[in-house]
N, C-alpha and C positions, 0 to 999 in steps of 0.2 A: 074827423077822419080817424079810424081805429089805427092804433100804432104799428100795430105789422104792414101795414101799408104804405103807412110814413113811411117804416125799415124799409120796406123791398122800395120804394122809390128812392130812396136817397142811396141806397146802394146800388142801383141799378146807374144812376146821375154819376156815383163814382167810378163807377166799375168804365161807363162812357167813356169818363173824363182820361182815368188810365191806358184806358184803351189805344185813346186817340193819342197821350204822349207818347205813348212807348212808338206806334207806329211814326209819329213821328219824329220819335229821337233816330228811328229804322231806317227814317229818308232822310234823314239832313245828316248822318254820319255815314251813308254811302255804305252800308253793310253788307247789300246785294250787288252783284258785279253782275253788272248790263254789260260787259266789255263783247266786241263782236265775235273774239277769237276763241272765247270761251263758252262754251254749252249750256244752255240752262238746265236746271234741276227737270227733272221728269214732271216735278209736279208743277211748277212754272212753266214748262214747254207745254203743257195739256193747256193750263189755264190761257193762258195767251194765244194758243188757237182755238181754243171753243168760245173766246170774246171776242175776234178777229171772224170767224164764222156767224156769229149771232149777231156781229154788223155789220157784215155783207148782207147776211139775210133781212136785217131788219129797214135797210136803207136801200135793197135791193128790186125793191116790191113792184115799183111804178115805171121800172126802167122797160120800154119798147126795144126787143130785139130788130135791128133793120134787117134789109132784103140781103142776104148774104152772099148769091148766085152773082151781084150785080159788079163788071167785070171792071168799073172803074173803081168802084168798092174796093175790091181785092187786090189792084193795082195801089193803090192809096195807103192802102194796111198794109201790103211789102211794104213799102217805102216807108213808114212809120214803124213798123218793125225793123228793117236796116236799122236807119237813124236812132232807135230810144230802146231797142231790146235786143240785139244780137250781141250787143257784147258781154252780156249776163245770160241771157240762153240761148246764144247761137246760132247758129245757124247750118246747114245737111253739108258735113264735111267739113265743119270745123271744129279744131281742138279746144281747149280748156283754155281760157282767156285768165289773165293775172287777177283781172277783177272777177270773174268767176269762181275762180278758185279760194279767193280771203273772204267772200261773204258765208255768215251766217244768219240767218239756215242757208245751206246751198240753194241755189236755184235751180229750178227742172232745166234739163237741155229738151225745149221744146220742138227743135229737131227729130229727138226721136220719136216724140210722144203724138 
């Protein structure tokens, strides 16, 4: 093997190697604040919604929409909606719920939408 090739491997092995400590000296000293009350950086808000987007899409694919019109359907999904989503997005005529109001990101009030 000609030696610059040896070089650029072995420095590429190293460059790896530091790579990987520093990212994870990154995680295990807690550098980034995940805290919920606080905003992520713009460029972490992008990041984490175009990896949140490209797994909905990608595990999204095979999913069958059902009959929507079907009135027991609709009956069922109120009632699932009550129970597991109006107190994060509400419900037509009602206000800002506590738990509403401390999540990050806000949730839509899908009332109006």
């Amino acid at each position: 093997m000609k030696p610059f090739i040896k070089h650029a491997i072995a420095t590429s092995v190293v460059l790896a190697v530091v790579l990987v400590a520093v990212f994870g000296m990154f995680v295990q000293l807690g550098v980034y604040n995940f805290a919920a009350d606080v905003p992520h950086t713009p460029f972490v808000f992008s990041l984490l919604g175009r990896m949140r987007e490209k797994s909905i899409d990608t595990r999204s694919g095979n999913i069958k929409v059902p009959e929507l019109a079907d009135q027991q359907r609709i009956v069922q999904g109120a009632g699932n909606y009550n129970a597991m989503c109006v107190q994060c997005h509400r419900s037509p005529g009602m206000g800002e719920t506590e738990l509403s109001n401390g999540l990050y990101p806000s949730p839509p009030n899908l009332a109006k939408e």
